[in-house]
N, C-alpha and C positions, 0 to 999 in steps of 0.2 A: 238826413232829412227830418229825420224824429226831433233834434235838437233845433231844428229850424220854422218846424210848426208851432213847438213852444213856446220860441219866443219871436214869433210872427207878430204884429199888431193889424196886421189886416187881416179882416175874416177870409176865411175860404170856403170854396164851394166844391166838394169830393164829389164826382160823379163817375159811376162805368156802369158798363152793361152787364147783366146776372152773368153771361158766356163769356165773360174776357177770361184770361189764362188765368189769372189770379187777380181777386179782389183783397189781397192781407193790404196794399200799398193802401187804400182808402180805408181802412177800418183803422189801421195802425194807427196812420197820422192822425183821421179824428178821433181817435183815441188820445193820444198823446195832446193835442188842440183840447179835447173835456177838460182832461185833468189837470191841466196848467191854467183855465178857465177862459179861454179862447174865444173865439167865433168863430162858429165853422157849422156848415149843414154836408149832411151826408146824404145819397140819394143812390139805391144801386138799381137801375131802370129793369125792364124787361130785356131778356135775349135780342141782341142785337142779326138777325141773319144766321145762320146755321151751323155757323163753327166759332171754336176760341178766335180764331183770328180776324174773324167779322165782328164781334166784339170787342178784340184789341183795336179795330178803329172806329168804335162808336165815335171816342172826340169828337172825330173828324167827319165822318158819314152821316152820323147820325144827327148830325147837329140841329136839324127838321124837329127832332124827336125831342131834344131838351133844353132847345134855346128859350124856350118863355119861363123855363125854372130858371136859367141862367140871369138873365133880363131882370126876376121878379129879386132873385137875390140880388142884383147890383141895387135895383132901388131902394131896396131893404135897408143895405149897407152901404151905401157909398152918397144917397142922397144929402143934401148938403141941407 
């Protein structure tokens, strides 16, 4: 995955919740996305609900919660 944000040419948008099980998968990759000079925004929201596993479905649950960050980066990047 690390060799695949590097040489990604569409920006990405890292997002989870501070309580998912592990946040290394979104620090890594933009990590890896900085240093190869990328586009990519990182975002690690507030606690998603009261456990890692209510946080492991921010994506999907939460999506109330960070769909106008989601929105504001497509316009960002994707506008024509």
């Amino acid at each position: 995955m690390t060799r695949s944000v590097r040489n990604s040419r569409a920006p990405i948008f890292f997002f989870q919740a501070e309580n998912d099980y592990d946040l290394s998968p979104s620090r890594v990759l933009s990590a890896a996305m900085r240093d190869a000079g990328r586009e990519f925004e990182l975002k690690i929201y507030p606690p998603f609900g009261n456990s890692a596993e209510d946080g492991h479905t921010f994506g999907y649950f939460g999506s109330s919660v960070w769909v106008a960050d989601g929105f504001r980066f497509l316009k960002k990047h994707c506008q024509t």
